[in-house]
N, C-alpha and C positions, 0 to 999 in steps of 0.2 A: 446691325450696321457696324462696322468697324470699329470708328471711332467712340460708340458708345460707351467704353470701357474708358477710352481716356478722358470724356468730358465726364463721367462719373468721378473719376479720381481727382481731376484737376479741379475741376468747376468750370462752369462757363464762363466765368470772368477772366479765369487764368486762362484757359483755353486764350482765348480770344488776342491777348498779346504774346504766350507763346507759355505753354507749362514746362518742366523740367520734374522729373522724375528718376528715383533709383531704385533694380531692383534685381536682384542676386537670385543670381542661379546655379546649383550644384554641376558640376561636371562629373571629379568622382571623387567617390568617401564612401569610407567602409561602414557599413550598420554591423559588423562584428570585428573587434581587433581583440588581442589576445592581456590580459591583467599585464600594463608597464609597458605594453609594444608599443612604439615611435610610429607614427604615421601622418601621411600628408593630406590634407583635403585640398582638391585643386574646386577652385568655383569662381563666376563670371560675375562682377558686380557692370549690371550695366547701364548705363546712364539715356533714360530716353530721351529726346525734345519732340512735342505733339504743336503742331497750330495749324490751323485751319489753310494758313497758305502754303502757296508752293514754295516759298523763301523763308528763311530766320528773321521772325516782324521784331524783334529786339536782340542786339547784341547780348551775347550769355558767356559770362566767365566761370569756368569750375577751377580754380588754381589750386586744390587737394583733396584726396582720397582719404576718408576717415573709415577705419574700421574697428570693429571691439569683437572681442572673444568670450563667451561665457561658458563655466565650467561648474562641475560638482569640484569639491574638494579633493585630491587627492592628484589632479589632474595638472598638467601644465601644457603653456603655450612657448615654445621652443625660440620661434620665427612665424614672420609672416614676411613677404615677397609678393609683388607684384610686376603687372606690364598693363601698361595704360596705352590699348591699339588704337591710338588715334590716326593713323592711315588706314583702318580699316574697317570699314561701313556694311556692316551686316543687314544691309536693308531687306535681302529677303525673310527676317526671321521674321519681320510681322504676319506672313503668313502662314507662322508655322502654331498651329494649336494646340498639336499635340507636347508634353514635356518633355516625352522621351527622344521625340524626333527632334527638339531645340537643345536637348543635352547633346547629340550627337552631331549636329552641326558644329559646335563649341566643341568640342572632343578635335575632331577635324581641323579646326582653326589650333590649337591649343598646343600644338609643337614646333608649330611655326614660333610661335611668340614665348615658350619656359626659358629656350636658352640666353633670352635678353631681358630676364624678371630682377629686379632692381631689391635691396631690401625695404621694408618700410619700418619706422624710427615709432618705438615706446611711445607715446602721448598721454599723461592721465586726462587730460582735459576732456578728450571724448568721453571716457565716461565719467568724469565728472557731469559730463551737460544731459546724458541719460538717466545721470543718479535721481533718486527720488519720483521716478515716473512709473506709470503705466505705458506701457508700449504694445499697440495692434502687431502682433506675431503674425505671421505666415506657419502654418501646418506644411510641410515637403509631402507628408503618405497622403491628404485627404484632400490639398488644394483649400483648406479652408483657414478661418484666423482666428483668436484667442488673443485674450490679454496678458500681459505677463509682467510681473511687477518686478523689476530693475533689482531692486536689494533685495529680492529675496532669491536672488542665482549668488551660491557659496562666492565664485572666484570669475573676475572680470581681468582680460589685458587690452589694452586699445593702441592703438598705432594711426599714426598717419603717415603721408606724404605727397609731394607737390606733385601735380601730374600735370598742369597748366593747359586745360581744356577750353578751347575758342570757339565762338559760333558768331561770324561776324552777321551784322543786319543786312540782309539783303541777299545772304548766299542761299543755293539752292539748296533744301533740301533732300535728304537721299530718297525718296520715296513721298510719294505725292497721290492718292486715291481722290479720284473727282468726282462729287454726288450734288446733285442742284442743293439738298438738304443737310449735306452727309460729307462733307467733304476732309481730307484731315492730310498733313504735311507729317513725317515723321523723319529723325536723325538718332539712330541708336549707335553708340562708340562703348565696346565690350572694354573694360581692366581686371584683368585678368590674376586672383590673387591666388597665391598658395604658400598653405598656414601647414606647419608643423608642429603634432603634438604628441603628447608623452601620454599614453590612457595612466589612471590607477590602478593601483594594485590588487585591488579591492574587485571581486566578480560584481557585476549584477547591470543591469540598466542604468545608462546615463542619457544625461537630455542636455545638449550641446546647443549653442546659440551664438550667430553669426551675425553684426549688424553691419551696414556699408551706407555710406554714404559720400558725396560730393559734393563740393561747395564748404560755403561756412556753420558750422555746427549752429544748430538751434541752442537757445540758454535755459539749460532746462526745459522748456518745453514740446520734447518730445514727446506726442499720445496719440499724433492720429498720420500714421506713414500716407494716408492718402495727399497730406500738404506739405511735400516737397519734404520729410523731415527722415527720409532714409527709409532703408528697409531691413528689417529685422525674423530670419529665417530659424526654425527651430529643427535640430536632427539629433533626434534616437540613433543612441549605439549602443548595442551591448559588450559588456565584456566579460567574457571569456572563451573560449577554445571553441568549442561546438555549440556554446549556450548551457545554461545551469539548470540541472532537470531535478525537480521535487517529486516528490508525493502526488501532489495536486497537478504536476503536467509540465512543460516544457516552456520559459519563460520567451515571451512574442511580446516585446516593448514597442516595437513597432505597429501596432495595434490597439495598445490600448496608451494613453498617455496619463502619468501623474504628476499632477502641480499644486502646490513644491513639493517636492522632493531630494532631501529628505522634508518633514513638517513635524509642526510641535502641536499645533492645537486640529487643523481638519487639512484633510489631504481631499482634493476632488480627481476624479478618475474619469475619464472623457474615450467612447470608443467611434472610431469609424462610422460603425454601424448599432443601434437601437441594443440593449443588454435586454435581457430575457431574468436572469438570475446574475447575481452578485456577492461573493460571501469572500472573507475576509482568514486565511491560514496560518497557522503557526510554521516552520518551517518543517517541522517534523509530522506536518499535515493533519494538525488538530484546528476543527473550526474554532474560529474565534467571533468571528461576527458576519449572520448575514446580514442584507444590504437591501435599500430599495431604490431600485434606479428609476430615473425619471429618462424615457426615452434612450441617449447615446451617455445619459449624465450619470455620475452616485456621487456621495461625496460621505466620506468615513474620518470619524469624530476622535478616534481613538482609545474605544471604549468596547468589552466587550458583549454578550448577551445578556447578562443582568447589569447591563452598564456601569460598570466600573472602569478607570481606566489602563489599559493594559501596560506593561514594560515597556521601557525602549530597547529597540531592536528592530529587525529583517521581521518582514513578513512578505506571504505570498497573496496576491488575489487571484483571484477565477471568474473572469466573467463569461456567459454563456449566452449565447446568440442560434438557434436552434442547433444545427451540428458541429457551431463553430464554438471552439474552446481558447478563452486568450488569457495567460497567465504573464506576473512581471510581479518581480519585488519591487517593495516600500520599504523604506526607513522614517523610523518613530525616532525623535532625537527629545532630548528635554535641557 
């Protein structure tokens, strides 16, 4: 059924007077830009309303756009800009399933609306009210979620701005699905941001973090984005030219993910798909430590085959899925 998705997130309670949800979507961004290149991520923060009727059962005010930027070290956030389409009601995306074919609708929209993107204004306070949490992440490559703890990403910028979002009591909905059981009212209004950033200088894989939200920031208690408390998307880039080719094979960040990165005490390593084998490289392609992986999991301690603990520095992993080979550096920091 349709609606199942939203009364999972919302709850039935919220459902029932009316839920409000946000949730970001990439338009475009590169998974390779070059050590220091300047580049733009354009992507869709979009604000749902779900209820049961064909009308808004409570007036709903959004009067600001909050969002935060997370970075490795070395990296900066330039600008961020937005357009908050509130004349315009993308009610057909609810049935779009597919991601690629809802990037593309939003691609389509998305030149109509850059030439009138607005800046948005520095705010620490957003992340201040993320600091100190866990936050339910969005995966972009696998569609799934992960936890990801707020201070341990090197470099945070946060921004907001007014965008004064209305849903009076009683107006119609943009879209309306009627089920004797199954019934559900929906209003999605896309704001449309785009962030400018400066990569590092430094090659190797980064892991970029995009949060959005509408309304008024939770107080610290951000942990569980299914309750109204934003949405927080995670995007691998690598940096440099063609990608960084070792000994051990040709570095595929986008495949395999490591969190944190860089780490001091255990780095865990998470792939798509189930690992077969897992071993652990120096960069000059001397093993350092195999691994035993639990199904798509490993997680490396820092230490090498007679366990001892190894230097700080770059290393390479390898993990093997029958024909499939997915390598990405790691940094050891102390």
């Amino acid at each position: 059924m349709r609606s199942v998705k939203c009364v999972m997130m919302c709850g039935l309670a919220l459902l029932a007077v009316g839920c409000s949800l946000d949730r970001i979507s990439i338009i475009e961004h590169p998974d390779s830009v070059s050590p220091g290149e300047t580049f733009q991520a354009k992507m869709a923060s979009l604000y749902f309303y779900a209820t049961p009727y064909e009308v808004v059962a409570q007036r709903v005010e959004r009067d600001s756009l909050h969002f935060a930027i997370g970075t490795p070290e070395g990296w900066a956030v330039d600008e961020v800009q937005f357009y908050a389409a509130k004349d315009f009601r993308i009610a057909k995306i609810v049935g779009i399933e597919d991601s690629a074919a809802l990037a593309q609708l939003l691609v389509d929209s998305l030149s109509r609306f850059e030439a009138m993107k607005e800046p948005m204004t520095p705010d620490e306070s957003v992340f201040q009210a993320l600091q100190g949490d866990t936050v339910q992440t969005r995966d972009t490559a696998s569609d799934t979620s992960f936890n990801l703890i707020v201070d341990e990403i090197a470099q945070w910028e946060s921004y907001s701005a007014e965008i004064d979002l209305v849903l009076e009591a009683g107006a119609p909905v943009d879209t309306f699905f009627a089920d004797t059981s199954d019934s559900l009212g929906l209003t999605i209004i896309p704001i449309f941001v785009f962030a400018q950033l400066t990569a590092s200088e430094q090659a190797g894989p980064a892991d970029l973090y995009y949060y959005a939200k509408t309304g008024e920031m939770p107080a610290n208690e951000v942990s569980d984005t299914t309750l109204d408390d934003g949405d927080m998307l995670w995007v691998p880039v690598n940096v440099g030219t063609t990608g960084i080719r070792y000994a051990t094979g040709i570095s595929s960040p986008g495949k395999m993910r490591a969190y944190p990165d860089p780490f001091r005490d255990a780095i865990t390593l998470r792939s798509t798909t189930p690992f077969r084998h897992v071993a652990v490289f120096s960069l000059e392609g001397q093993l350092v430590k195999r691994l035993t992986p639990k199904d798509n999991l490993v997680v490396w301690n820092g230490v090498d085959m007679a366990g001892n603990p190894v230097n700080p520095g770059m290393y390479v992993v390898k993990g093997m899925n029958g024909n499939n080979i997915f390598t990405r550096t790691i940094r050891l920091v102390k």
